[in-house]
N, C-alpha and C positions, 0 to 999 in steps of 0.2 A: 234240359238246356240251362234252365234257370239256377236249378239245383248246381250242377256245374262251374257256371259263371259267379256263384255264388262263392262256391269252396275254393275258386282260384282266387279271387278279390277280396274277401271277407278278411280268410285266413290270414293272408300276407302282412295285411292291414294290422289284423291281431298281434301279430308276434313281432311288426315291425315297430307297430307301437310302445311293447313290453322292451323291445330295445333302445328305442329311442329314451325311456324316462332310464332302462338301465347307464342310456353312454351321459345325460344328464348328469346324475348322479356322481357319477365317476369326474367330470368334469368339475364339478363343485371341488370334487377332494384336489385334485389336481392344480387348482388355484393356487396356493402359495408356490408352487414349482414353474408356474409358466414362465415368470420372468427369467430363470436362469436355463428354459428351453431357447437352443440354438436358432432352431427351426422358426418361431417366431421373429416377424419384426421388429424392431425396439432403436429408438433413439439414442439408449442409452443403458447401464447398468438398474436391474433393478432393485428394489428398496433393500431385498436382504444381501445381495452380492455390494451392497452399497456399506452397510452393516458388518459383511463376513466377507474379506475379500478373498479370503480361503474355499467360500460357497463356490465360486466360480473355477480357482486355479489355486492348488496347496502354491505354489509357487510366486503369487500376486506380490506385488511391492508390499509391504508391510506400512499400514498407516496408522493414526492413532482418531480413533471415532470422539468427538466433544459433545454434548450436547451443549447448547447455549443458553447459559444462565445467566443470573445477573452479577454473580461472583466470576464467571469467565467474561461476561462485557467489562467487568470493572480492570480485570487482568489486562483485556486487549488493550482498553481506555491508556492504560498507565504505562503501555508499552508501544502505542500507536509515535510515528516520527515526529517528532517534535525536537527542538533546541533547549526545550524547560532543563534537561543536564547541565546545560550551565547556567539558570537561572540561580541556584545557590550561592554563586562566586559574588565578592563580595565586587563592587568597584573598582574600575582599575585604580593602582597608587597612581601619584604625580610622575607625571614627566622623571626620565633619568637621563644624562645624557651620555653617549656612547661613542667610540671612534668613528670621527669622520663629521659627530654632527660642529657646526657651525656657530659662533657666539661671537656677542658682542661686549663685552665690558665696558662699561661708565663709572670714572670714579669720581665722589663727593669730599672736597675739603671746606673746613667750617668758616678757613676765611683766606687770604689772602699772607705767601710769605711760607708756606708749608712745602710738602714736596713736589706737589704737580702745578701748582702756582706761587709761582713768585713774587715778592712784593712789587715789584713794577712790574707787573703784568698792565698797567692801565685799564683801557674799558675791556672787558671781558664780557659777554652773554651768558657768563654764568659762573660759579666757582665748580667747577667741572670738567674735567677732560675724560674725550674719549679714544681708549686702546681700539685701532685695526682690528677688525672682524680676523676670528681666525680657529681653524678647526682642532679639535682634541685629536692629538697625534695618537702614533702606535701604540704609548704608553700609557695614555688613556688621562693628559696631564694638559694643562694649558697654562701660556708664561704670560706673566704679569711683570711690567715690569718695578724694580725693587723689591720685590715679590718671589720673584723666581719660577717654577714651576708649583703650579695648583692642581690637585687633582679634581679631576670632572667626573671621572667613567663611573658611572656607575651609581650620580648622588644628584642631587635634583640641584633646581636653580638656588633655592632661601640654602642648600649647604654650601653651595661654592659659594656663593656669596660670604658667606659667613667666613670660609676660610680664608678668604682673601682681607679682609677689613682683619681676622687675628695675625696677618703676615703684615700688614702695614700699622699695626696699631702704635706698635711704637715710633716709627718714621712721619707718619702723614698727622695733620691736625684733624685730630675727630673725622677720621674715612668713614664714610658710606659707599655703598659698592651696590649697584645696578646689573643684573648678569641678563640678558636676553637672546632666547635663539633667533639665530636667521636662516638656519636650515639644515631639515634636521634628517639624518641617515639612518638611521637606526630604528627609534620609534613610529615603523609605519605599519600600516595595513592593505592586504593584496588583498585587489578586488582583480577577479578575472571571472570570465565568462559571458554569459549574452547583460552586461550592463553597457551604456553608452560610454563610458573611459572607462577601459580596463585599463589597469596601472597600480602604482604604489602610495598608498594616499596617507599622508601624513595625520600622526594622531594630533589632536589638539589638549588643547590643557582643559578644558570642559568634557568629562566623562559624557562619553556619544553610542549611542545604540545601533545594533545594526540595521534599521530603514533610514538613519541619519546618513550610515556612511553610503548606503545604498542611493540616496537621494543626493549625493557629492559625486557619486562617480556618474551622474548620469543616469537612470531609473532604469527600468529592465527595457529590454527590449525583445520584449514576448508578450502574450496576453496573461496575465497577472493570474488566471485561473490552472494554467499549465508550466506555473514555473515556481523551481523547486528550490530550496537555498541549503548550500552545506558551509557549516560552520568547524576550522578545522584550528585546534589549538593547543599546544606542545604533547601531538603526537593523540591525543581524540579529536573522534567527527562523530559532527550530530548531525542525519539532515531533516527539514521541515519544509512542508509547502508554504510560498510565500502565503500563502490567505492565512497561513496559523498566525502568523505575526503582526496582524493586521487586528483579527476576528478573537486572539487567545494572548491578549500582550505579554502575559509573562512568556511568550516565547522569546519576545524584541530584548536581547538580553545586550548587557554592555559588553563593546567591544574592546579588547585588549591590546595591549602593544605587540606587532608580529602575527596576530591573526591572520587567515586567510577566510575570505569569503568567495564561494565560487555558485553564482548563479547560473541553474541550467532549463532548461525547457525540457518536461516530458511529458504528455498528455498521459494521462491516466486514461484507463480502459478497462471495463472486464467483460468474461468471454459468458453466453447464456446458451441453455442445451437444453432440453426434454420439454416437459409439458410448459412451457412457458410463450406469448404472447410471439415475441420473436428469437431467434435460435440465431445468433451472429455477432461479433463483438461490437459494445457499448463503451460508448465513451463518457466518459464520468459529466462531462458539460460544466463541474464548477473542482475549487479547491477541498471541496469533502464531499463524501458520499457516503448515505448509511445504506442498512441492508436492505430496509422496505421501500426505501428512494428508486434501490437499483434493480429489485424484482416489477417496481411501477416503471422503470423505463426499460426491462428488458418484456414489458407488453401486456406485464399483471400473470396468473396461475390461468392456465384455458379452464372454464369452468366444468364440461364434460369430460376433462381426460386429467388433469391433474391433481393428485395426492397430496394435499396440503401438509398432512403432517410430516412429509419426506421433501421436504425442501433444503436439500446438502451445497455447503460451499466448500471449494477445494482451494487451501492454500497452504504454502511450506512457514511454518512457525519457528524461530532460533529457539533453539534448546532450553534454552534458561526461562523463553515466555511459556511454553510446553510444558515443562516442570511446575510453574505457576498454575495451572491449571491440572495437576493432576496428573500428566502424562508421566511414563517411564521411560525415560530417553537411552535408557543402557538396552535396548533392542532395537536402535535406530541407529544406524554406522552417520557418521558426519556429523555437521553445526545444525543441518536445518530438520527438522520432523514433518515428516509428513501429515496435515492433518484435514479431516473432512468436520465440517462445523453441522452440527442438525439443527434444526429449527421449526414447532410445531405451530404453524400456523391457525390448527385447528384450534388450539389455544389464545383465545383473545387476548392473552396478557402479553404473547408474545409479541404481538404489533409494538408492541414500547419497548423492546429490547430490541426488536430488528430496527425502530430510530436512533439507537443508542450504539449499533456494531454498527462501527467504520470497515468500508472496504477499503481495499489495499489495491494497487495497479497487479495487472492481470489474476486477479482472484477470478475461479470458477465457479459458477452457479448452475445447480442441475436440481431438477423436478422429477422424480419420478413419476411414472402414468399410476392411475390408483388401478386397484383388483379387477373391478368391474369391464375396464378397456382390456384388463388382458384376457379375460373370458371370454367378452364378444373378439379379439383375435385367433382367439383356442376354437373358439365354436366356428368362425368362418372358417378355420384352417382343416377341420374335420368335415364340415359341408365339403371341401374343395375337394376332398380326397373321397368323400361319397359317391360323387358327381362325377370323378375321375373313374370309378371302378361300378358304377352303374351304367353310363352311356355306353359299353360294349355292350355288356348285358343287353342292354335294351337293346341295339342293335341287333342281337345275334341272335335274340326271342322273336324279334319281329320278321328279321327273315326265315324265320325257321318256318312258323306260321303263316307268310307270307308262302312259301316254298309248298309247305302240304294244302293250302288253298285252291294253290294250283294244278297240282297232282292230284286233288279232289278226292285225296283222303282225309283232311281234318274238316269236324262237324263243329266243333266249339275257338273263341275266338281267344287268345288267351295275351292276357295284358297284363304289364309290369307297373307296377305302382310306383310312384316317381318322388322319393321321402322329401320330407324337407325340414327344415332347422326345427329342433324342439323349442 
C-alpha cells in the first residue's frame, strides 16, 4: 500500500518539479517578447515596440526616436514659442503721417507787418496764427495757405514742418512752423481678443512695448497663467505665453505701427499613461512647465512597476526643429515629424535636463512597466492556464476513484498533486 502510494505521489512530484524549473527557464528567455504578447495586459506599448514601431506592425506610423541630451534641450530651448523673432528689430522710426490722419498747423512770424500779421494788428496774444485742423487728403498733401499744397504722406512732423517754413521763407518774416497731430488714422495698433477694449489704439511718439499697449487696452481678461499672446507683423506671427514677457523681457518687444496683437486663453495640458502616479490629463497649473515638474504632477514613476529608464514623451516637432536635432525628415510626408523623446531616469544627470525640457500643450508622457512586472504577468497567465486544465483532471481522477471505491474494486487511493507557481 505504501509502496503504492508512494509511486503514485513521489513520482508525479519528481517530474513535475523537473517541469516546473524547465517552464522557469523558458520564461526567463521569453522576457524580452512578453511586452509585444497580445495576450498579456498592458497599459501601454512596451519599451521595444516603443523603440521599433515596426516590432509590433510593419505598417505603424513611422516616428523619429530622440533621446534627450543637452544638445536637443538646447535645440528645443531655441525653438520653444516665444516673440524674441522680433526682439532683433531695431525701434520703431517716428511717427509718419498717412491719408486721413489729422493736423494742426501754427505759424510763427518774428514780428509784426509780415504775412500772417499785420502792422495794426494791435494787441495780439501772440505773433502767431493758427491754420484749421484738417486731414491729409487722397494725395497724401495738406494746404497751407500762401503755401500751397505740402506733402505729408509718408514724412514725419520735423519734415513737414521743414517743408512748409522753405514754402514761406521768402513771403513770411523769419517763419517758424509748429505741425501737431490731433488724430491719427493710420499709425495704429489692433488689440483684439480676451483684453478689456479691444479696438485700434493709437501709436504714440514714445516707442511702447507690447505689456504697454496691453496695459492701454485694458489688461487681459483671463488668468494670466492660461493666456497666450500672438504678435502678427507684415505677414509673420510669433506666438508666446503671456508669463514669457513678464519672466523673459526680451520677449516684451517694441511694438510697431499697424501691428496686431491678439490675446487668447488656452489652458495648457498634457496627457499621462503607463507606470505613472496618475494616468489622466494634467493641466500645466502655471505659464511653463518642465519635464520633471510634469512626471511630479502626473503622481511621480510607481516605484514597483515603473522602468525609469523608459520614460517616452510623444509629441509632433516642425520639420526644420527635427532636422536640428538630427532627424531625416525626407521619410516623413508633411510640416510636422513625428517624434517620441527618451529620457533615462536611471541616470541622475538626467533630473537637470528634464528641468530644462519645456513641455508643450497636449504633449504625451508614457512609462513603460520594467521586465520584472511583465514576468510576474507571464507567470500568472501560465498558472491560469495550469489551473484551467488541471481542475478537470482532478475532477475526473476523483470520480473515477470515487466510482471503483464503490464498486469495491479499487484497493489504493489515488491523488493528484495540485502544482503551484515556481
Amino acid at each position: 500500500m505504501f509502496a503504492c502510494y508512494s509511486s503514485l505521489q513521489i513520482g508525479p512530484y519528481w517530474g513535475l518539479g523537473k517541469l516546473r524549473l524547465a517552464a522557469f527557464a523558458a520564461t526567463l528567455l521569453l522576457v524580452p517578447a512578453l511586452g509585444g504578447c497580445a495576450l498579456l495586459p498592458a497599459s501601454g506599448p512596451s519599451e521595444i515596440a516603443v523603440r521599433d514601431a515596426s516590432y509590433v506592425h510593419p505598417d505603424s506610423l513611422p516616428h523619429a526616436f530622440v533621446k534627450v541630451t543637452p544638445q536637443v534641450v538646447a535645440v528645443l530651448a531655441s525653438s520653444a514659442p516665444r516673440l524674441t523673432r522680433f526682439a532683433g528689430q531695431k525701434r520703431p522710426s517716428d511717427l509718419r503721417f498717412g491719408i486721413g490722419d489729422t493736423v494742426s498747423v501754427t505759424i510763427f512770424e518774428a514780428s509784426t507787418g509780415g504775412l500772417f500779421i499785420p502792422a495794426e494788428a494791435g494787441v495780439r496774444p501772440g505773433n502767431f496764427i493758427t491754420i484749421p485742423t484738417q486731414a491729409v487728403d487722397t494725395s497724401g498733401n495738406i494746404s497751407i495757405p500762401y503755401a500751397g499744397n505740402i506733402k505729408a504722406l509718408g514724412r514725419t512732423k520735423e519734415e513737414v514742418q521743414r517743408a512748409i517754413v522753405e514754402a514761406l521763407q521768402n513771403r513770411a518774416i523769419d517763419p517758424q512752423v509748429v505741425v501737431s497731430t490731433i488724430d491719427q488714422q493710420t499709425s495704429l495698433v489692433t488689440m483684439v481678443g480676451e483684453v478689456g477694449r479691444p479696438g485700434r489704439v493709437p501709436i504714440t511718439a514714445t516707442p511702447e512695448r507690447v505689456l504697454d499697449y496691453i496695459a492701454r487696452a485694458g489688461g487681459t481678461q483671463g488668468p494670466a497663467s492660461e493666456m497666450w499672446i500672438m504678435l502678427e507683423r507684415r505677414g509673420s506671427r510669433a506666438t508666446a505665453p503671456l508669463g514669457a514677457l513678464i519672466y523673459e523681457p526680451a520677449n516684451n518687444v517694441y511694438v510697431h505701427p499697424n501691428d496686431t496683437l491678439f490675446l487668447y486663453r488656452e489652458p495648457q495640458t498634457f496627457l499621462a499613461f503607463g507606470a505613472l502616479g496618475r494616468q489622466q490629463q494634467v493641466p500645466f497649473g502655471a505659464w511653463r512647465l518642465s519635464l520633471a515638474e510634469a512626471v511630479s504632477k502626473a503622481g511621480g514613476l510607481v516605484d514597483n512597476q515603473s522602468n525609469p529608464a523608459s520614460v517616452f514623451l510623444y509629441r509632433g516637432e516642425p520639420c526644420e526643429v527635427a532636422s536640428a536635432m538630427g532627424v531625416d525628415c525626407a521619410q516623413y510626408p508633411g510640416p510636422i515629424v513625428p517624434v517620441i523623446y527618451n529620457i533615462n531616469f536611471r541616470d541622475p544627470s538626467s533630473f537637470f535636463m528634464a528641468s530644462k525640457f519645456e513641455m508643450r500643450n497636449k504633449d504625451i508622457l508614457y512609462v513603460t512597466n520594467s521586465a520584472s512586472v511583465e514576468v510576474d504577468k507571464f507567470v500568472g497567465f501560465i498558472r491560469s492556464l495550469n489551473s484551467a486544465v488541471q481542475a478537470p483532471m482532478s475532477t475526473a481522477t476523483q470520480g473515477y476513484t470515487l466510482r471503483n471505491l464503490i464498486n469495491g474494486s479499487a484497493s489504493t487511493i489515488v491523488t493528484t498533486p495540485t502544482t503551484t507557481s515556481p
